[in-house]
N, C-alpha and C positions, 0 to 999 in steps of 0.2 A: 504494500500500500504506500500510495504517496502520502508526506505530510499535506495538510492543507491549511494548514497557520490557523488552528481553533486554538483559542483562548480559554480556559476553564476557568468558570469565578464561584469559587467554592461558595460564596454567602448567599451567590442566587441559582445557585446547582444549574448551572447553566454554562453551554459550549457556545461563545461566538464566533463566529466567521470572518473573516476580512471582507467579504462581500456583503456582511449586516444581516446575513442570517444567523440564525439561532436553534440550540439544540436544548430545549430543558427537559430536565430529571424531575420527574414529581412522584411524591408520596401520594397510592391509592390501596388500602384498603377494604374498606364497606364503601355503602353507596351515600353515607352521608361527606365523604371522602371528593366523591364525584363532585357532588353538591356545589363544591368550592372553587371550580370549576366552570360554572354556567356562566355565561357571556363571553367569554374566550373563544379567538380565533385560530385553530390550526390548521395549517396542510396535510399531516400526517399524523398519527393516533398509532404509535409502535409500543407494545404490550410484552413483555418476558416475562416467560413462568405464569401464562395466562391460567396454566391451570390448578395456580394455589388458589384459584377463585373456585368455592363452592359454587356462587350462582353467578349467574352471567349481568346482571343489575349495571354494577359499579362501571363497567363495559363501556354497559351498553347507553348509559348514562353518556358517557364520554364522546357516544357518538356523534351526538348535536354539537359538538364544540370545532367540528369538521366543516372550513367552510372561507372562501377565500371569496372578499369583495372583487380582487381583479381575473376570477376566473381560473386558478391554479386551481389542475386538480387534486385532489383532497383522498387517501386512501388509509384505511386503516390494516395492520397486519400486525399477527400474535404469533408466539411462538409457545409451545408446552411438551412438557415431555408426558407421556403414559402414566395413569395410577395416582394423580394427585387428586385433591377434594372436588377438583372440575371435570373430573375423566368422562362424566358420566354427560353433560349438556354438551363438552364438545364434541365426542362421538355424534350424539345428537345432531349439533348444527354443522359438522363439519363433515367427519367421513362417512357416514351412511349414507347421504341422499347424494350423492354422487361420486363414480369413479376418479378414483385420484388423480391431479391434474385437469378434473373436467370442471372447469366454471359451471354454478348453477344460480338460479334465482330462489331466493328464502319465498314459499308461497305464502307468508304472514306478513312478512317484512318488506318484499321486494328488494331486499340484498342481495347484491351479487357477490358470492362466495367460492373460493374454491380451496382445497383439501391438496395440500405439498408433503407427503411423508418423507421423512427422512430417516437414516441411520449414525449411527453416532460414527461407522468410517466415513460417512459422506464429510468429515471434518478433518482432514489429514493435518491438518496445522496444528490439531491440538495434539492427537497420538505419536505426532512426529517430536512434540516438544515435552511430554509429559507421557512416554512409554508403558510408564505400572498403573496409568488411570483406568482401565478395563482391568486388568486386575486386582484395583480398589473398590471399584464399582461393582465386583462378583462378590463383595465382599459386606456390602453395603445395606442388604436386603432382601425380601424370600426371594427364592427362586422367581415367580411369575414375574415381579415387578424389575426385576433385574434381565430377564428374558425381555419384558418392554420396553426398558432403556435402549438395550442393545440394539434391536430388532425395529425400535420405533411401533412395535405392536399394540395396537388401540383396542384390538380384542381379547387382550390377556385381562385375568381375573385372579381374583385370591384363590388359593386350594381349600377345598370344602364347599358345603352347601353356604351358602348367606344369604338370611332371610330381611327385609327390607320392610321396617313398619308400614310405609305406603305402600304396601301391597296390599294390605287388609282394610 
């Protein structure tokens, strides 16, 4: 990667540009998190570890804050690994209703989504600089969930029956 002469200013968690763009870091939580948030303009809505989110709310909050007076397009995108508190809504909105890589339209929302699996070699940069991390990671947690790290697998589950009070 080239530098690109970003400035980081620690008090406003924020990366400036020499061309006046801006990259901010913000605290979200729950959805009154979002909250703090409304009337805000951005072009981009970039989410990590979208799926320490039980519910998709704080999100999707976020998503009205998408939205440019001159016309830039505006996109949002999330990344999550398998097996965390959200496993179960992004399945939902993301890999079931269509083939991976195939854009689809949310029939509730009219969002256009689409579903990117990946695998943890898809990232040679980290394995090439940090060799014992897949051997820390088999080391990390049960079998299934370390099988969905590796594999990027969205349809792995815990071993045993588990019974789900909303079901009754």
């Amino acid at each position: 990667l080239q530098p690109v002469g970003a400035v980081w200013r620690a008090s406003r968690y924020t990366w400036t540009f020499p061309w006046g763009g801006w990259l901010k870091m913000r605290y979200l939580q729950a959805d009154r998190d979002a909250s703090r948030y409304q009337g805000h303009s951005y072009n981009d809505l970039l989410v990590d570890e979208a799926g320490n989110f039980p519910d998709p709310a704080p999100l999707d909050k976020l998503v009205a804050t998408l939205r440019d007076k001159h016309g830039v397009p505006c996109r949002q995108a999330m990344s999550a690994n398998p097996g965390g508190p959200g496993h179960e809504w992004l399945v939902n909105r993301y890999s079931k209703p269509a083939k991976p890589g195939v854009p689809f339209i949310d029939p509730t929302t009219g969002a256009q989504r689409v579903y990117i699996p990946s695998l943890l070699t898809d990232n040679p940069a980290l394995l090439l600089r940090d060799p014992k991390y897949i051997e820390r990671l088999r080391r990390s947690g049960p079998a299934w969930l370390v099988k969905a790290w590796l594999m990027g697998d969205w349809s792995a589950h815990p071993e045993g029956n588990i019974v789900k009070l909303e079901w009754f």
